[in-house]
C-alpha positions in Angstrom: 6.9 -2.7 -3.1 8.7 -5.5 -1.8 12.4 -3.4 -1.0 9.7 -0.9 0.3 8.2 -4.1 2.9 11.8 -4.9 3.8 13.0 -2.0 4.5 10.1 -1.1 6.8 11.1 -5.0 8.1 14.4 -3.6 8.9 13.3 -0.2 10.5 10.8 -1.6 12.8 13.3 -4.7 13.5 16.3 -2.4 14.9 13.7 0.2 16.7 12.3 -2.7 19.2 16.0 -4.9 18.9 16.6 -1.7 21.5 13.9 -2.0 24.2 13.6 -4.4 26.4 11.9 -7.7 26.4 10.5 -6.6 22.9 7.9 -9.0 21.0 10.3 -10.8 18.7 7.4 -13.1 17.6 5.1 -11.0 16.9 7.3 -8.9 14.6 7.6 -12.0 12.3 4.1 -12.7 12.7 3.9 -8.7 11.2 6.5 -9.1 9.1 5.1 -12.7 7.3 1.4 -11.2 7.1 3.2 -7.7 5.7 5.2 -10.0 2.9 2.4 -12.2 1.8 0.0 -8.9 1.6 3.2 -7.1 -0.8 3.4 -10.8 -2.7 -0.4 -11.0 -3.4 0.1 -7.1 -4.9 2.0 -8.5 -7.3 -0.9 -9.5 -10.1 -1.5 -8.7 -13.9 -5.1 -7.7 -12.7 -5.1 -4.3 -11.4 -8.2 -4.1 -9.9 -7.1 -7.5 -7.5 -4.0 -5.8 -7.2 -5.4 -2.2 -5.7 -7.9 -4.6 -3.1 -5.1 -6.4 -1.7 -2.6 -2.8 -1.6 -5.2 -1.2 0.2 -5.8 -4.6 2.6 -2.1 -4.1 3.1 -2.1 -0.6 3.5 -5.2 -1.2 6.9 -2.8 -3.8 8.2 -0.1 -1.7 8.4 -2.0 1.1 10.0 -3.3 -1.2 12.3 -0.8 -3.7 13.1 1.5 -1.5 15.8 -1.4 -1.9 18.0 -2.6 -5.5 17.2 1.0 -6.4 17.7 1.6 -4.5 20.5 4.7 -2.5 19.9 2.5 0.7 19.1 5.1 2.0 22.3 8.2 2.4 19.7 6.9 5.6 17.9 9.6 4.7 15.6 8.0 1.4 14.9 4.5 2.9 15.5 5.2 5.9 13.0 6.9 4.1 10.2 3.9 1.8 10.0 1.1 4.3 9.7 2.8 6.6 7.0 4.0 3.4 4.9 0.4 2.3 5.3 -1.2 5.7 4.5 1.4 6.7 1.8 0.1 2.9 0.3 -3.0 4.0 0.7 -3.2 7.4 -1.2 -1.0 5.7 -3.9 -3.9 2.8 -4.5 -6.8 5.1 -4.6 -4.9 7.5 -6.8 -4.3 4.2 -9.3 -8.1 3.5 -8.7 -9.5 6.7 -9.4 -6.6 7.2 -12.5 -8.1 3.4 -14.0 -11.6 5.0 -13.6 -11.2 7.6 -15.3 -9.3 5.9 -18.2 -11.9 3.6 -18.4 -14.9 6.3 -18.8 -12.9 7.7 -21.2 -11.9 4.5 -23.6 -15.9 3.9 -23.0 -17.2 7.4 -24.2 -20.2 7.4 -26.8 -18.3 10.7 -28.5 -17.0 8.9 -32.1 -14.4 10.8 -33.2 -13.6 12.9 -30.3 -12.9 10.1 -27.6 -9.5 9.1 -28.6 -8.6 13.2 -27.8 -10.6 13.5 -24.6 -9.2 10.1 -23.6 -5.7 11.5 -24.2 -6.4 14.3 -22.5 -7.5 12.8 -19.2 -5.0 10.2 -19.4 -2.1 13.5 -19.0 -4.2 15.2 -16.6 -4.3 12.1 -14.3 -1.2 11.7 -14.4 
């Protein structure tokens, strides 16, 4: 996730280094809030880790406006897919943990272990 943050750092970077009068220190402001949201991701807790992924994911959709370089569809565009594509990815792991977790927690004895196998390959 982080080469994924710095490369997005990089693209955004050289789309506004080419306009005019561009908001240099707002982009680091983006870039630091961006880097701390992709640091906190990194935690053994999964459930933590899916919060703050999907708090990064509504910056990123968000932050071409707040930021106001929303102009550079470059910019703009790279933002909202990385934070969508973060998005779909984090509510895919949520719903995949959910499942697992019904499954592990089934009354069914004997059968569980199969039906949990069974959902675990479907999910994934």
């Amino acid at each position: 996730m982080l080469v994924c943050v710095i490369g997005l750092a990089l693209a955004t970077w050289t789309a506004l280094s080419q306009i005019d009068g561009a908001p240099a220190r707002k982009l680091c402001v983006g870039t630091s809030i961006t880097v701390f949201f992709a640091l906190a991701a990194i935690t053994p807790r999964e459930s933590c880790a899916i919060a703050v992924r999907l708090a990064m994911s509504g910056w990123l959709v968000i932050a071409p406006w707040l930021l106001s370089f929303a102009d550079s569809s470059l910019a703009r565009w790279s933002h909202v897919l990385t934070g969508s594509l973060i998005a779909l990815l984090s509510i895919g792991s949520l719903v995949t943990g959910a499942a697992e977790k019904h499954a592990a927690e089934a009354p069914w004895g004997i059968g569980s272990d199969a039906l949990h196998i069974a959902l675990r390959r479907m999910w994934s």
